[in-house]
C-alpha positions as MATLAB code, in Angstrom:
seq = 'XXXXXXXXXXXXXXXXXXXXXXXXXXXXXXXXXXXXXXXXXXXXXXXXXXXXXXXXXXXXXXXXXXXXXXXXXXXXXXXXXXXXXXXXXXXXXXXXXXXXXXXXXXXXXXXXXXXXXXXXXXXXXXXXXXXXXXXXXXXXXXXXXXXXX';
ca = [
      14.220  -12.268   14.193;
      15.349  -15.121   12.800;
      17.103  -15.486    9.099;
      14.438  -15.741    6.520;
      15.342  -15.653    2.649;
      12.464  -13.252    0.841;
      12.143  -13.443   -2.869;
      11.475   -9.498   -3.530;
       9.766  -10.308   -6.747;
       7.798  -12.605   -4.729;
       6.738   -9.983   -2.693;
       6.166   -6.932   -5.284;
       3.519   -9.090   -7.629;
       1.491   -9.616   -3.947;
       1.755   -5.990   -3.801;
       0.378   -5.809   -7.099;
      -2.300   -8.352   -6.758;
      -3.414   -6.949   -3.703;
      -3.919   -3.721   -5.054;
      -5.807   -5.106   -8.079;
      -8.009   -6.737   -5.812;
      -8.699   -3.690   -3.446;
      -9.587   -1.697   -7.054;
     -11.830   -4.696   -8.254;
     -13.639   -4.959   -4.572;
     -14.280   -1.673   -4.726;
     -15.707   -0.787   -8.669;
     -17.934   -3.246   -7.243;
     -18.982   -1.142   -4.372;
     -19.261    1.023   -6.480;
     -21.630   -0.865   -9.042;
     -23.661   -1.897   -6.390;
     -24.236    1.774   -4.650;
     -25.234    2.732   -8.119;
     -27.711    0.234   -8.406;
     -29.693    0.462   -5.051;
     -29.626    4.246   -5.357;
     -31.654    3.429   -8.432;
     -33.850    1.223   -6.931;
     -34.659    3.887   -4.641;
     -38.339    4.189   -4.611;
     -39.845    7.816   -4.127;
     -40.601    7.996   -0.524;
     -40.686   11.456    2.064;
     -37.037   10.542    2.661;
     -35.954   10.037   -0.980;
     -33.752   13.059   -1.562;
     -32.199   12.547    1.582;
     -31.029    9.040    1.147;
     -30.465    9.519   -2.495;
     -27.930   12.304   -1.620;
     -26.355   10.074    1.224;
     -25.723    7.457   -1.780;
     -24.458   10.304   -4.013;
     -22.204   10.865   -1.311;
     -20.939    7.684   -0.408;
     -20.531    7.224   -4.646;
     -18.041   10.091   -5.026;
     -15.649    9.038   -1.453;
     -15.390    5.619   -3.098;
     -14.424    7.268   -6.777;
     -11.965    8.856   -5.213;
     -10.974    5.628   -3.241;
     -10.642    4.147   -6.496;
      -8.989    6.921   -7.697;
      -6.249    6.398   -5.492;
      -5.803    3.202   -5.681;
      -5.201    3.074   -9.201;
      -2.278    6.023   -8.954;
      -0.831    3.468   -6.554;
      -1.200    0.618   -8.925;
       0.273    3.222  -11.770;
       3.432    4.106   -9.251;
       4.061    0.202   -9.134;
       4.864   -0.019  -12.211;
       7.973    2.315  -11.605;
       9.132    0.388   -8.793;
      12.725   -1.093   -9.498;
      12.852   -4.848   -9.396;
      16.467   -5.461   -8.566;
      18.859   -5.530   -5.911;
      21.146   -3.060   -4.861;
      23.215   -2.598   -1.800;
      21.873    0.924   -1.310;
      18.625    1.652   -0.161;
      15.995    3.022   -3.059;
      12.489    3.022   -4.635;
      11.570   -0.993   -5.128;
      14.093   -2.114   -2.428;
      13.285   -4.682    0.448;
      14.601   -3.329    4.081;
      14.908   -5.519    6.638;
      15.761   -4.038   10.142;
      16.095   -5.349   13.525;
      12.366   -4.253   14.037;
      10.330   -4.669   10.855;
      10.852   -5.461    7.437;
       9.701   -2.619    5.012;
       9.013   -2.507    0.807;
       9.429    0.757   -0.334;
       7.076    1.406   -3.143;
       3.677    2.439   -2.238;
       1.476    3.337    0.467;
      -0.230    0.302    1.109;
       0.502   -0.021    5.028;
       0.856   -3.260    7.141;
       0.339   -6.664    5.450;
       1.368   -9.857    5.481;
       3.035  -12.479    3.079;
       3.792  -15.801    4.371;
       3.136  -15.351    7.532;
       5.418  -12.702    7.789;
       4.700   -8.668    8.611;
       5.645   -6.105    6.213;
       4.697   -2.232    5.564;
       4.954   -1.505    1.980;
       6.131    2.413    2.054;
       6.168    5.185   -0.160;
       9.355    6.577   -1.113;
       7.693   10.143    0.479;
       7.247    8.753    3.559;
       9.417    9.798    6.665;
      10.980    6.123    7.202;
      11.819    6.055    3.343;
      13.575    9.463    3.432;
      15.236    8.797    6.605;
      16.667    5.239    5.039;
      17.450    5.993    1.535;
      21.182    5.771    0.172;
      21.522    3.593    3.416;
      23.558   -0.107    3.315;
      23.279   -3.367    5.760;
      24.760   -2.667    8.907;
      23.726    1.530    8.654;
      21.428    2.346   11.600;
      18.888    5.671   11.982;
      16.677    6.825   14.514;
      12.936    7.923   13.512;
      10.372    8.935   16.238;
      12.855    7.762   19.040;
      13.187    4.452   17.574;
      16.149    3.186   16.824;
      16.806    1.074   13.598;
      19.607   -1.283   12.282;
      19.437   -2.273    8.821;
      20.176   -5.713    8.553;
      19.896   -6.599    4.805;
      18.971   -4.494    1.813;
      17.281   -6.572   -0.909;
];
């Protein structure tokens, strides 16, 4: 991998906004669900369908739900450097770069892959407290940190 400078503040309001926009797609959704299921006319299948919608309502809620606890957690994620490894710092190791703060999984800012952690998660707890140059093996994989932003 070759030397890239990463500007973590940069990279925690894309967090943000992408999280915003995931909870704005899917209220939505949501709104739009609630509409058809009104629009349902009475038909044999009616009660059926209307309960598949009911259905498919609540999963999203609680989609939403989620999402918003992660958008709440953001807000405690530290926004400065340290040489140690903590919530709100940017790992990059000789295999992937990783932004420990939520659980948002794989994404990708300027053109660059990144996996936005929680601080819960097994890769988190295995690198916390850690420095540049520290290395750790998760799943048979071994890891050097390179740089701790």
């Amino acid at each position: 991998m070759e030397k890239t400078v990463f500007e973590k503040s940069n990279i925690r309001d894309f967090v943000k906004n992408t999280l915003t926009e995931k909870i704005e797609k899917l209220k939505n959704f949501i709104e739009f669900t609630l509409e058809a299921s009104r629009d349902i006319k009475k038909t044999p299948k009616y009660d059926s369908m209307r309960e598949e919608m009911q259905e498919e309502i609540y999963q999203m809620q609680r989609q939403l739900a989620a999402l918003n606890d992660l958008k709440r957690n953001m807000g405690k994620v530290l926004n400065t450097s340290t040489d140690r490894i903590q919530l709100g710092s940017l790992v990059i190791t000789n295999k992937a770069r990783f932004y420990i703060s939520v659980s948002l999984g794989e994404f990708f800012f300027e053109g660059d892959r990144f996996y936005a952690i929680s601080s819960e998660s097994p890769m988190a707890k295995k690198m916390m407290g850690m420095k540049a140059g520290d290395e750790f093996t998760l799943n048979k994989i071994h890891q050097k940190i390179v740089e701790v932003l």
